[in-house]
N, C-alpha and C positions, 0 to 999 in steps of 0.2 A: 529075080524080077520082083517079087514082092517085097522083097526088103529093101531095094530101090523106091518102091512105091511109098512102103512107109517113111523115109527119109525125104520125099519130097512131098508128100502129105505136113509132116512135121515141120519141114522149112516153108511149110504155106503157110500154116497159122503161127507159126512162130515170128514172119515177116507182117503179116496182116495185122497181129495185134496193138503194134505201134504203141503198146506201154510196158513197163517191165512187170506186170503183173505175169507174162509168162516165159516160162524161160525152154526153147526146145532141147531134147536130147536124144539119144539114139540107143541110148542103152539102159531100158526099163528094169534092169536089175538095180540101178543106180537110185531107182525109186523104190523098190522094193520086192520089184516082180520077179517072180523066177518064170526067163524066157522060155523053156520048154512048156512048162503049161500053161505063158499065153499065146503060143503057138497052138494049142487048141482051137481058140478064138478064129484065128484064121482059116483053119484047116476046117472046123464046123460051117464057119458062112460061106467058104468057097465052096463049099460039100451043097450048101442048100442052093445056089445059084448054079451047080453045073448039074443037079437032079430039076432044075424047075421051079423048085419050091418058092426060089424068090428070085426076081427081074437084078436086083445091085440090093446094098446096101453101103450106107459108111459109118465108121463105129470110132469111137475115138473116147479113152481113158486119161484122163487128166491128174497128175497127185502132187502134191507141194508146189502147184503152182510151173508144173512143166508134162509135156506131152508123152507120158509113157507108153503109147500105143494110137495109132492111126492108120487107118486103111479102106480104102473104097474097093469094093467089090463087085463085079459083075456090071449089070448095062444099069444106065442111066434111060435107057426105051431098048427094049432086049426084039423087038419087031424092026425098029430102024436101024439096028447095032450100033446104037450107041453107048461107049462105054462111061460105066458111072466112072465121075469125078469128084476130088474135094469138095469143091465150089458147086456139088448139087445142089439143089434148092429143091425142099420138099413141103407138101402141106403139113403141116404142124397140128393141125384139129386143134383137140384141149391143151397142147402144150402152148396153147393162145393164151390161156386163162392165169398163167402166171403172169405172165408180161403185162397185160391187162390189170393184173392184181395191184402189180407194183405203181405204176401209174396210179394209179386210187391212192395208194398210199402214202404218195408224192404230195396229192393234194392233202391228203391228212394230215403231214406232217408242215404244210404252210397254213392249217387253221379255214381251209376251203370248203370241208367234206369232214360231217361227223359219222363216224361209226357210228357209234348208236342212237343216231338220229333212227325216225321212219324215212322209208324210202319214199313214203308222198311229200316229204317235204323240200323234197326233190323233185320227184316227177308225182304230180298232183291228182293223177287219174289214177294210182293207187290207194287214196285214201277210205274208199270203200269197199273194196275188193272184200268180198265171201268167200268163203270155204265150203266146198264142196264135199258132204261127207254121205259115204254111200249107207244105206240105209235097206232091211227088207222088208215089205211086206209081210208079216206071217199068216194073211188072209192069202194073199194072191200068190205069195212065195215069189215072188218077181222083186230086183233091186233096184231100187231108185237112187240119186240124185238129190239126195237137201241141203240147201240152204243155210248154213249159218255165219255168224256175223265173227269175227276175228277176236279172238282172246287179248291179244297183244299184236299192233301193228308189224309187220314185219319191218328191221331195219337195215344200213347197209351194212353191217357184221354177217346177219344172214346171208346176204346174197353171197358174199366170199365163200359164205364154208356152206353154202346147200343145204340151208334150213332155213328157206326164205316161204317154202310151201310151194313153189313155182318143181314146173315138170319139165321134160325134155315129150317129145314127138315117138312113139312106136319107130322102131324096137326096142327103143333104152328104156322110153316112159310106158306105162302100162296103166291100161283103167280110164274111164271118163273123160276125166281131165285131159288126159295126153292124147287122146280123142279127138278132143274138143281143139286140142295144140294143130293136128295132123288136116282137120278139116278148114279152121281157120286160115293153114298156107303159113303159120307162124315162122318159119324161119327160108322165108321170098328174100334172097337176095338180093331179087329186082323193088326192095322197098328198106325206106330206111327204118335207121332205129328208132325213130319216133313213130313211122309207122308201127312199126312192132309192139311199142307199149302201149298204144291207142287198143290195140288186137285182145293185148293181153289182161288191159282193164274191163273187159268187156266178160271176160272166164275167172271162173271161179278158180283157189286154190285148190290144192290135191289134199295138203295139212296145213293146221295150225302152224303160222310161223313159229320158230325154236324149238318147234315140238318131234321132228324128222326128217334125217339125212336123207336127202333124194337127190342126185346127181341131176343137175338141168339146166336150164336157160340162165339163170340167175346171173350170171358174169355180163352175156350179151345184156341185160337190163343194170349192169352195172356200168356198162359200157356206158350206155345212154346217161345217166348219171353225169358221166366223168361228161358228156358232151353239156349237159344243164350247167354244167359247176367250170368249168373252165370259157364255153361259147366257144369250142372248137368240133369238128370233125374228129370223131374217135382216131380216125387214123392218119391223122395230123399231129393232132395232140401225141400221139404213142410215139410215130414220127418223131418228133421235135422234144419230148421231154423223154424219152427211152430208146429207141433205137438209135436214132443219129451220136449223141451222146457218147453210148458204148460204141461205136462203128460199126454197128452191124447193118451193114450196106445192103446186103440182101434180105432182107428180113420186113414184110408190111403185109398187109394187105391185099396186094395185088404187085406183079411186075412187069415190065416194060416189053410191049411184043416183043420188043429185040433180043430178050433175053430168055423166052418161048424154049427157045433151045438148052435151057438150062434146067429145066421141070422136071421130076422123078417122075416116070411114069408108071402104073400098074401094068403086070403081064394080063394080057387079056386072058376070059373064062373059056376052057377047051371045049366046055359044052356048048357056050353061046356066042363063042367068038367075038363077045364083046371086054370091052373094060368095064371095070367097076364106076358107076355113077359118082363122083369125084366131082369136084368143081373147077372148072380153066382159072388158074390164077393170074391167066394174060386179060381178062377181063375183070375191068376193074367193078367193084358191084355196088351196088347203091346202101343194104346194109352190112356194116363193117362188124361181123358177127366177133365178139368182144370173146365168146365160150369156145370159137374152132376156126376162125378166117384166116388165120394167117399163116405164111409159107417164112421157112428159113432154112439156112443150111447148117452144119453142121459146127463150123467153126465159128458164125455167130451164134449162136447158142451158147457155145462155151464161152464165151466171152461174157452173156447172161449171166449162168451158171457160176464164173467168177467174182461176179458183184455180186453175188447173193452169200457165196461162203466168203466172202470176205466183209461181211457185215453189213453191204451196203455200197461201197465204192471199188473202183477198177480201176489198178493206178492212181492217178492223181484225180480222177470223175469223182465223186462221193454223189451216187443217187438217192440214197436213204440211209438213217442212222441206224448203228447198230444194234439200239433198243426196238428198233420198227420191223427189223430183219428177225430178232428174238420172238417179236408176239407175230407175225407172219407163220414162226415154222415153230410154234409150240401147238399145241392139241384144242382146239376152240371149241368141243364139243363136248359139252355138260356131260355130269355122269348121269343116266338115265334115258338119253337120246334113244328116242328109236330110227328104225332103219325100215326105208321102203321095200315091199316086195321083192322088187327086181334088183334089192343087193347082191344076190346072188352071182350075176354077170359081171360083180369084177374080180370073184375069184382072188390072185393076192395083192391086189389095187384097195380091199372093203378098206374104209377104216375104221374097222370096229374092235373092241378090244378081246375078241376071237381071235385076230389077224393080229395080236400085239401093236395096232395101229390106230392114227385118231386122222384129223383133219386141220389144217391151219386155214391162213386168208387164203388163199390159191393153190394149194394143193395136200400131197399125204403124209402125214409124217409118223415116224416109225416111233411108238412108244418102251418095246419091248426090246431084249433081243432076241427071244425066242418065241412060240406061236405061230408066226411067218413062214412059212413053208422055202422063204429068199433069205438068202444073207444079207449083212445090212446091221447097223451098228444105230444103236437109239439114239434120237435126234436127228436121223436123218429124213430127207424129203425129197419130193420126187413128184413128178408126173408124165400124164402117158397120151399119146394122140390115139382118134381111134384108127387107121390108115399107118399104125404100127409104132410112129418114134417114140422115143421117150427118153427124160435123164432122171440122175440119179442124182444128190450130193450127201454124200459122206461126211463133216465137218470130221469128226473122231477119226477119221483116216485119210483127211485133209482132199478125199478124192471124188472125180467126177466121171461120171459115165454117160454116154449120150450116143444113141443107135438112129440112125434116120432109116426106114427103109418104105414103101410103099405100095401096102397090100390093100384088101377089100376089107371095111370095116366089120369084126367078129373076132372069136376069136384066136382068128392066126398070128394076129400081132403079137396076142398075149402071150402066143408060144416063145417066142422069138423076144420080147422084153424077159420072160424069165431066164432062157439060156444068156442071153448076153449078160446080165447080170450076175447068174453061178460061173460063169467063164471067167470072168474079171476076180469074185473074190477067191476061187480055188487057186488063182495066182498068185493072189498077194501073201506074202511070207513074212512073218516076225521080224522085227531086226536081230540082229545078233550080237 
């Protein structure tokens, strides 16, 4: 039965992709897998969906350009029995922030949008923005709150790699500032992204822009950008110059009540009988969060994932050149960067050169080969949702990995991007 599965798994995205960018096949040795241990793979996520541990997932390994492993497991809403499918459609969080990236880039490469422009000369309520640096008392012993005025304006390079000085909201952000994020209501999806920056010109930064990686808001304020710089709806624009393009049909924003029934859903909490706080993606929202909005499935992604290792184009598409793909996924973070407190929470996500790891325009890339506690071959890059998915790409071993599943944001996900990750490379085998 499961091998049936994967075989009409593989003949989904092999008929869906409507370009010869990928070619299906059925025999992962052909790629270079040795199929007893990636029958691992299987036998691990079956193992975690008939203990509890996860509602479905789908998991799918891509190399030279064809489908060496595909499989959906378990429910697609494990309360109403239904079983996960292909064609899930799951929240993507930060796997938004690439897609997001790209588009920026789009405009960069038509002479629209300067990188290292300041971001107010885009969005103009930034130009004043303060720095918020905490300060004690040695009379009082109590921490205050100062004031000071910006070394260097932040530009839009920072906002891609998270060193724009901008925070995220508790639990991810920590201190004052992300405080300041939590009270303000900074990320109302019943408000747009113009509202948001009007919010955020109003708060001080956390650091000096350039001066430290803090994972945050930065993408959704670059969103807003892409809407100053093109006069579109972010999620038009992404729409019309990124997703329709590649065919990923399921892939926005938001989708179609009718399609309600296609939605990964979380196993509810045994203690509170509820689901995890998630957002309905059948409800379309007013801000089109640029850092975590958007839902896809599985086999659009990969088709993403394809235009990216291949320089830039998918088939006959060409979305960006392959010099714009190179400084995307090289290391954009100076030697000397520091890192916020709560680097700690991404464990082997950091990119810091601890973790043999740095940062490009939209996501991690792997500087080392060793350090990493993951396998994973230098040059490669990746990013991760927080509600668990995440991919991989490989360019050095031409491959791609991509887990959709959907848990409570912490980290359980993380367990679960590490194993699918060591599953895949303890398969792949030398040629001979």
């Amino acid at each position: 039965m499961a091998a049936t599965m994967v075989l009409q798994l593989v003949l989904l995205w092999s008929v869906a992709a409507q370009a010869e960018t990928l070619q299906a096949v059925t025999h992962p040795e052909e790629l270079g897998f040795d199929v007893t241990r990636l029958e691992r793979m299987t036998k691990a996520f079956q193992g975690y969906v008939d203990a509890g541990q996860l509602p479905g997932a789908v998991v799918l390994i891509a190399r030279h350009d064809q489908v060496a492993y595909a499989q959906a497991f378990g429910y697609l809403d494990r309360e109403a029995k239904a079983a996960m499918t292909p064609d899930s459609i799951f929240r993507i969080a930060s796997m938004t922030k690439p897609i997001v990236s790209v588009g920026a880039m789009m405009l960069v490469e038509e002479g629209k949008l300067d990188l290292a422009a300041p971001v107010s000369q885009y969005l103009p309520e930034f130009k004043d923005l303060q720095v918020g640096v905490e300060k004690r008392d040695d009379g009082t012993g109590k921490t205050e709150l100062v004031l000071e005025p910006q070394k260097r304006p932040m530009t839009v390079q920072d906002l891609m790699r998270h060193t724009a000085g901008l925070v995220y909201t508790p639990p991810i952000g920590d201190g004052p500032v992300a405080n300041a994020y939590r009270d303000a209501d900074i990320a109302n999806r019943d408000e747009t992204l113009a509202q948001m920056v009007t919010k955020l010109s109003k708060l001080p930064l956390a650091h000096q822009p350039g001066e430290v990686w803090e994972y945050s808001m930065a993408v959704d304020v670059l969103g807003r950008v892409i809407e100053v710089v093109s006069g579109e709806d972010l999620d038009q624009f992404i729409e019309e110059r990124v997703t329709k393009p590649l065919g990923m049909e399921s892939t926005g924003f938001y989708v179609k009540e009718t399609e309600r029934g296609r939605i990964a859903q979380p196993d509810r909490d045994p203690a509170t009988g509820q689901r995890p706080p998630l957002f309905d993606p059948a409800t379309k929202p007013k801000r089109f969060s640029g850092g975590g909005g958007m839902v896809s499935t599985a086999g659009d992604y990969l088709r993403f994932c394809q235009m990216l290792i291949h320089g830039g184009a998918f088939g006959k598409t060409r979305m960006l050149a392959p010099s714009t793909v190179s400084l995307m996924t090289s290391n954009a973070l100076k030697p000397g960067t520091g890192y916020a407190a709560n680097i700690s929470l991404f464990v082997d996500t950091a990119p810091t050169p601890a973790m043999g790891q740095g940062f490009g325009l939209g996501f991690a890339v792997r500087t080392e080969a060793g350090q990493n506690p993951l396998p994973g071959s230098p040059g490669s890059f990746y990013w991760t949702g927080a509600f668990g998915t995440t991919f991989y790409i490989d360019p050095a071993k031409e491959m791609i990995i991509i887990m959709m599943i959907q848990v409570p944001a912490g980290p359980k996900g993380s367990y679960y991007r590490q194993i699918v990750r060591s599953l895949t490379y303890q398969a792949l085998m030398p040629a001979e």
